[in-house]
C-alpha positions in Angstrom: -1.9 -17.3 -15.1 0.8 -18.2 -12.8 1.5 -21.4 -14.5 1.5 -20.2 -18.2 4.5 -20.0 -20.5 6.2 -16.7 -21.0 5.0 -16.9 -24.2 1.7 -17.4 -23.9 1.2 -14.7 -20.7 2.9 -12.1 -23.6 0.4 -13.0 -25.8 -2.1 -12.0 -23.1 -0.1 -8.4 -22.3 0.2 -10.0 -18.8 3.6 -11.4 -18.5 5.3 -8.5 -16.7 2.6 -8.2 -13.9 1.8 -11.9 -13.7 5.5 -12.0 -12.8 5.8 -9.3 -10.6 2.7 -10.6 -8.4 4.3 -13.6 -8.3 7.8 -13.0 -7.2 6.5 -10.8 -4.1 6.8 -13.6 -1.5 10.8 -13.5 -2.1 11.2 -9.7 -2.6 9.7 -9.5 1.3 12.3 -11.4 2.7 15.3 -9.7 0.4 13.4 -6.0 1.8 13.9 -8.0 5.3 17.2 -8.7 4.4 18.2 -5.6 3.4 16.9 -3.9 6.5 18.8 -6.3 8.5 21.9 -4.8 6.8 21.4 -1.3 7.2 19.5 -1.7 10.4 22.3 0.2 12.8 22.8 2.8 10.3 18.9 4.1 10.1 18.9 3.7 14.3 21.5 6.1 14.1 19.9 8.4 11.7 16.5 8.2 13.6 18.6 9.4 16.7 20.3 12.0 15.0 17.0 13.0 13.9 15.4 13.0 17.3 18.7 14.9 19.0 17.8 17.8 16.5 14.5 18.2 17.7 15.6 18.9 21.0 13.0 17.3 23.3 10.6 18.5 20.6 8.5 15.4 19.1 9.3 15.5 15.2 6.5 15.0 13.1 7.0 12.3 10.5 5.0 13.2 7.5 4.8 10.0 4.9 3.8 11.1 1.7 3.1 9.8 -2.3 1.1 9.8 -5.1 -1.4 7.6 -5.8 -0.3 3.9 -4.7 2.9 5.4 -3.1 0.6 7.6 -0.6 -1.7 4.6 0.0 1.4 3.0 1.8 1.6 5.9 4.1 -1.8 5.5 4.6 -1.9 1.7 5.3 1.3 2.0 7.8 0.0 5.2 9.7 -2.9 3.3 12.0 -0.5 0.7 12.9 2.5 3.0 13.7 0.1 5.3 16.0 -0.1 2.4 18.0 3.3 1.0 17.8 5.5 3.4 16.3 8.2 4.8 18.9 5.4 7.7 20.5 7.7 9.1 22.8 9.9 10.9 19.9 7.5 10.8 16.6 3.9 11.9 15.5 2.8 9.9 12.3 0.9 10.7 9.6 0.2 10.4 5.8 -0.3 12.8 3.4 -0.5 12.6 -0.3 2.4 14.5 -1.9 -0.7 16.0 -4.5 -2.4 17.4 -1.4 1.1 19.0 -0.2 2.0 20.0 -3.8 -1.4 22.0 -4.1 -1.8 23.7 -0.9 1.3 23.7 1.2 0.3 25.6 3.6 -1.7 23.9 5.0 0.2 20.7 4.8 3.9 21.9 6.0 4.6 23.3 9.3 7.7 25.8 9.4 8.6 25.6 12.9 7.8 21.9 13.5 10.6 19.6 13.2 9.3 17.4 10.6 11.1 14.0 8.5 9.6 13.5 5.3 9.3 10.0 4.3 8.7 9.7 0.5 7.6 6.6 -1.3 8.3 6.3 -4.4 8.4 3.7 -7.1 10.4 5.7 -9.8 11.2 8.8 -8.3 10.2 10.7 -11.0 6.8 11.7 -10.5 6.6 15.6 -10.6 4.5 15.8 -7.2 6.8 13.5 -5.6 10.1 16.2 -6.7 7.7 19.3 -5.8 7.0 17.9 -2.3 11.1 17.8 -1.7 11.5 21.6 -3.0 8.4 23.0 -0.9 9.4 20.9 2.3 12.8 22.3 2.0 11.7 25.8 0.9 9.2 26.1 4.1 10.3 23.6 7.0 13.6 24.7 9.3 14.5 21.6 10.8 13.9 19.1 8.0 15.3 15.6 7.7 14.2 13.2 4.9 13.9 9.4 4.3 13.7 8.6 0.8 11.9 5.0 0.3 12.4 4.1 -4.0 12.2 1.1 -6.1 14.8 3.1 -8.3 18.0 3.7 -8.2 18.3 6.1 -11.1 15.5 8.3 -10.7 15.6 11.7 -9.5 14.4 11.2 -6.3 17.2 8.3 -5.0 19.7 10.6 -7.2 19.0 13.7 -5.5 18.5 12.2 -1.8 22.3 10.5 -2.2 23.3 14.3 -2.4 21.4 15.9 0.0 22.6 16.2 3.5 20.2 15.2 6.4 18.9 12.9 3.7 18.8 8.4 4.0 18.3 7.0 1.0 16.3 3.3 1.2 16.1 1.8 -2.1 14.1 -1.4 -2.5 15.4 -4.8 -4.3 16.1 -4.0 -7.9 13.1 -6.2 -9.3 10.6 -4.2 -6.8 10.7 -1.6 -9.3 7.7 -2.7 -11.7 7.6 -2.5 -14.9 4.2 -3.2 -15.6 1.4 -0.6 -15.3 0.4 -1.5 -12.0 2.1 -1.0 -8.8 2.4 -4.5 -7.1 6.3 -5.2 -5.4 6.8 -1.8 -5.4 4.0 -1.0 -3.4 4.9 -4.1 -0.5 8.1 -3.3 -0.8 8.2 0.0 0.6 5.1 -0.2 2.8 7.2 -3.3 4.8 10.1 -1.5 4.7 8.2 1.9 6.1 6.9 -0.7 9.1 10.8 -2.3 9.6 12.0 1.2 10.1 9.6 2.6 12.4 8.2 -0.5 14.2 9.3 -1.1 17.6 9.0 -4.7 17.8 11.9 -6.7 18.3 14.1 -8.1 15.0 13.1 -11.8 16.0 9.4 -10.8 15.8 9.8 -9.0 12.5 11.7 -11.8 11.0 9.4 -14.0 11.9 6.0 -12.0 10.8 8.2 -11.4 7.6 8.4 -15.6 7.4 4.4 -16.0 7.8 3.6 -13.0 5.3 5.5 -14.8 2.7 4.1 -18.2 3.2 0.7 -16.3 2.8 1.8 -14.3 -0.3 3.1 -18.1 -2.3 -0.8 -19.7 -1.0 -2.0 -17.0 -2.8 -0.5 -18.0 -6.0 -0.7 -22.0 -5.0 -4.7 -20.8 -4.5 -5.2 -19.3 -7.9 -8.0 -20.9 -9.0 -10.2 -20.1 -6.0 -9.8 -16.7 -7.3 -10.3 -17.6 -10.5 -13.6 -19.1 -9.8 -14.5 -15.3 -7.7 -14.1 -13.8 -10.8 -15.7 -16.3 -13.4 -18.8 -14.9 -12.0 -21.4 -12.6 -13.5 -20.4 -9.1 -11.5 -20.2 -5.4 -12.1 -19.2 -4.0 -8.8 -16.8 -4.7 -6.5 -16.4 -3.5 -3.0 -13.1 -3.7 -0.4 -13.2 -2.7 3.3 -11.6 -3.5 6.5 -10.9 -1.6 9.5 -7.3 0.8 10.9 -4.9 -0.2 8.3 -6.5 -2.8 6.8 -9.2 -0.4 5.7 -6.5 1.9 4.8 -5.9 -1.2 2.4 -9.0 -1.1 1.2 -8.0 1.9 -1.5 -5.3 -0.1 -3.1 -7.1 -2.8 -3.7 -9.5 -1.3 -5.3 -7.6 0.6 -7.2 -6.0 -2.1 -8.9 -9.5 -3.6 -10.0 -9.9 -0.2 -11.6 -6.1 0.6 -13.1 -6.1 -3.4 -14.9 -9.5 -3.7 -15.8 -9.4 0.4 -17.0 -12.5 0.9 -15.0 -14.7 -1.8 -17.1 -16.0 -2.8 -12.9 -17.5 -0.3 -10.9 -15.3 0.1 -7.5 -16.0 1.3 -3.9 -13.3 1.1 -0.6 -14.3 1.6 3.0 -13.9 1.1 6.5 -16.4 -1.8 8.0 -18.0 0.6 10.2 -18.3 3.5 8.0 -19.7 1.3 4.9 -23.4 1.3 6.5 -23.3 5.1 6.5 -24.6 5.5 3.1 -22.1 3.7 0.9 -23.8 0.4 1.3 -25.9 1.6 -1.4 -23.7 1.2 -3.9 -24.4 -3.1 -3.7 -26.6 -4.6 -5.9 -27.2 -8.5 -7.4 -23.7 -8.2 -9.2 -21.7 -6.8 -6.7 -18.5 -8.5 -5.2 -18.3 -7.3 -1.0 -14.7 -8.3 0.4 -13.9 -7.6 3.7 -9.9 -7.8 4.8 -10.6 -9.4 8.7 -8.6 -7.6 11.2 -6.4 -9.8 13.2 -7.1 -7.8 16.3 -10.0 -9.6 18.4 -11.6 -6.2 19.4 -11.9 -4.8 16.2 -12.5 -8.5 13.8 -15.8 -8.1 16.0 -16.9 -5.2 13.7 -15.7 -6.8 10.5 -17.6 -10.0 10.9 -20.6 -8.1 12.4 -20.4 -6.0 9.0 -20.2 -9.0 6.7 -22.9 -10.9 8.5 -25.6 -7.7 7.9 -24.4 -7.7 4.1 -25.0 -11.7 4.0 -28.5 -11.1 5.6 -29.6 -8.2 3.2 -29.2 -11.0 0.4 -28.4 -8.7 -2.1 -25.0 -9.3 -3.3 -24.0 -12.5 -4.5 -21.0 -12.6 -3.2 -19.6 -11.6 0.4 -16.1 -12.9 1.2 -13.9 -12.4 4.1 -10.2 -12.4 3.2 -7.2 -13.0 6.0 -6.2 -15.2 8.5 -9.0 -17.8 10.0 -9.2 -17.2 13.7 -11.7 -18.2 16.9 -14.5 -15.9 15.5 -15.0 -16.4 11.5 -17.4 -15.1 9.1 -19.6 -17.5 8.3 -20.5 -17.1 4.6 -17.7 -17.4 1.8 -13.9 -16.9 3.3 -10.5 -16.8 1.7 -8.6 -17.5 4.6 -4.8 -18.3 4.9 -5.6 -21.4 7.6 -5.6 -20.6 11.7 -3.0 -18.7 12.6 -1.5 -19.3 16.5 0.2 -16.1 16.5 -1.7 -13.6 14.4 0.6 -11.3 12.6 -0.3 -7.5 12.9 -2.7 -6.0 10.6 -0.1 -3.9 8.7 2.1 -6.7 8.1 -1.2 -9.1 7.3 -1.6 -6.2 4.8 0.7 -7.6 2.4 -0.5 -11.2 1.8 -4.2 -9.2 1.9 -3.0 -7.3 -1.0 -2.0 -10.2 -3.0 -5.1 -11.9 -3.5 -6.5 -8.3 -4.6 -3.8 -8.3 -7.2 -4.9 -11.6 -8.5 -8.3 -10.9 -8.5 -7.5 -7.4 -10.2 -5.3 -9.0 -13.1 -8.0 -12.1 -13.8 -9.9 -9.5 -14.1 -8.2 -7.3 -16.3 -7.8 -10.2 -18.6 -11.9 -11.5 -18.3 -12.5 -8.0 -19.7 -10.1 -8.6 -22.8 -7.5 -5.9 -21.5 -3.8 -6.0 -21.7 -2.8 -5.7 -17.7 1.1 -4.5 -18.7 -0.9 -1.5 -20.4 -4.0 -1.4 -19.4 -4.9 2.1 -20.7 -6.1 1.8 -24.4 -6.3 5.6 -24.8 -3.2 6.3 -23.1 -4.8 9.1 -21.2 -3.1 7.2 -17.8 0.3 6.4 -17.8 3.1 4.7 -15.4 4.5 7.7 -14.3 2.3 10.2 -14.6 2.3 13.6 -17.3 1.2 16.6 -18.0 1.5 18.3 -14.5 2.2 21.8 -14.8 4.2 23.2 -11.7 3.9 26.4 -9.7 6.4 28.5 -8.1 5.5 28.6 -4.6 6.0 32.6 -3.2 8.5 32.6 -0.2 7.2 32.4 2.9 7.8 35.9 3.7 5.8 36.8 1.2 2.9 35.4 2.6 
């Protein structure tokens, strides 16, 4: 796919995503670039927001629909860890959970930043989220994280005080069905802003993660030959944010392939508790390894049971090869000296899930730049009614 003619990848209905897969690699060092650029002005943002709280941590709330709340989720485990502690509380919550029952979501007297990801800023929970968040919290500040630079979102957020505004590199803003740049785009910027690591170590994890993402497409046919086989399920996991991971990339496998294959997600540990009965002879089991020694323990030790069972046909461990290694099938990205965090790993990860998702999408005879035949799912979502929400004194 990565080596066909324009021509012939139109032909398919795959050009646009085939594209926008590919070109990921450079769009991660433009969002590093871009960072670079504006680093002093979020710093002083971030402090203006902590000065407001007034010794009071501020809750930072990420939030999205769909893929866009799955990068809240992916960056939240990470952030806990090594997010700046002392002056934020992280967490992600999808802007349809917020949208539908706001009271439970939004905290009036908690000094809160809303961090929105969005790929066109147009989707109608993403708008409702802003309107209740600034209808119920007093102390509100907002970072608006967009692929697009005309949508409502990045429009309204250049007009609204107390409001930064991070739009993404121009072709991050997919055109396909499928969110692919848009997706890494904001979840690395997300890590860049709220990371506390130094510039020289994100510069240089920002290096490795693209020299992953271009093996990926050098490696094609590997996944190629994954997906040539007789299957009918297929199964992601991984552990903190990798297993946060684990929901986007099974989601793509469903959104290309317009849910011809069967999909589960998981955490390593949790997969035992039940779920594991979803595997049977044509079921695909990826694992996304955790970089962390501690916690790889429980990925391999998960894979390994799955291998013994001798059930599925295939069990496959995807990241970077380390000291302690699966020992069944691996797609592994070489031995890495200085393993990069899991969040930032995440990115590369989600790559090869994208490439297996579109392969498949075009095994099954669909069309991955519209990969709904009915119509019934769209790029930017329809048909959602919206409520008034009764002021808070009424309550």
């Amino acid at each position: 796919m990565f080596e066909q003619s324009t021509e012939a990848l139109t032909n398919l209905g795959a050009e646009i995503t085939t594209r926008e897969i590919k070109q990921q690699p450079d769009l991660w060092q433009e969002a590093f670039d871009n960072y670079e650029t504006r680093q002093a002005v979020i710093t002083d943002f971030l402090a203006k927001v902590t000065h407001q709280a007034a010794g009071q941590k501020v809750r930072v709330v990420f939030t999205g629909a769909g893929s866009s709340q799955y990068v809240g989720d992916t960056v939240t485990p990470y952030l806990q860890a090594h997010g700046d502690r002392d002056r934020f509380d992280f967490e992600s919550v999808g802007s349809t959970d917020i949208v539908s029952d706001p009271a439970e979501f939004l905290k009036a007297d908690t000094p809160t930043l809303l961090v929105s990801f969005a790929r066109s800023g147009n989707s109608p929970e993403s708008l409702k989220t802003v309107s209740l968040a600034e209808q119920i919290i007093t102390n509100l500040h907002q970072i608006s994280i967009t692929c697009a630079p005309e949508g409502k979102l990045a429009l309204n957020s250049a007009n609204t005080s107390g409001t930064l505004l991070l739009l993404q590199p121009g072709r991050s803003n997919d055109k396909g069905f499928a969110m692919t740049g848009s997706f890494t785009c904001m979840l690395l910027t997300a890590l860049l802003v709220f990371d506390t690591s130094s510039i020289e170590s994100k510069r240089a994890w920002v290096g490795e993660m693209a020299s992953m993402g271009k093996e990926v497409i050098e490696r094609e046919q590997e996944v190629q030959s994954i997906v040539n086989q007789d299957f009918e399920r297929i199964v992601y996991l991984g552990t903190g944010a990798l297993g946060r991971l684990a929901r986007e990339a099974q989601l793509k496998v469903l959104e290309l392939t317009a849910g011809r294959f069967s999909t589960m997600f998981d955490t390593s540990m949790g997969f035992r508790h039940g779920p594991k009965s979803f595997v049977n002879d044509k079921t695909l089991v990826f694992d996304f390894v955790s970089n962390d020694s501690y916690s790889r323990r429980y990925d391999i030790d998960l894979l390994e049971e799955v291998k013994n069972d001798k059930i599925a046909p295939t069990i496959m461990a995807i990241g970077a090869r380390q000291t302690n290694n699966f020992s069944g099938s691996e797609f592994n990205f070489g031995e890495s000296i200085s393993a990069l965090p899991d969040a930032y790993q995440a990115l590369p990860d989600i790559m090869f899930a994208q490439t297996l998702a579109l392969l498949a999408s075009v095994k099954v005879g669909n069309r991955p730049d519209t990969p709904s035949p009915t119509g019934t799912v769209n790029r930017v979502v329809k048909g959602v009614t919206l409520h008034d929400y009764p002021d808070t004194k009424e309550i």
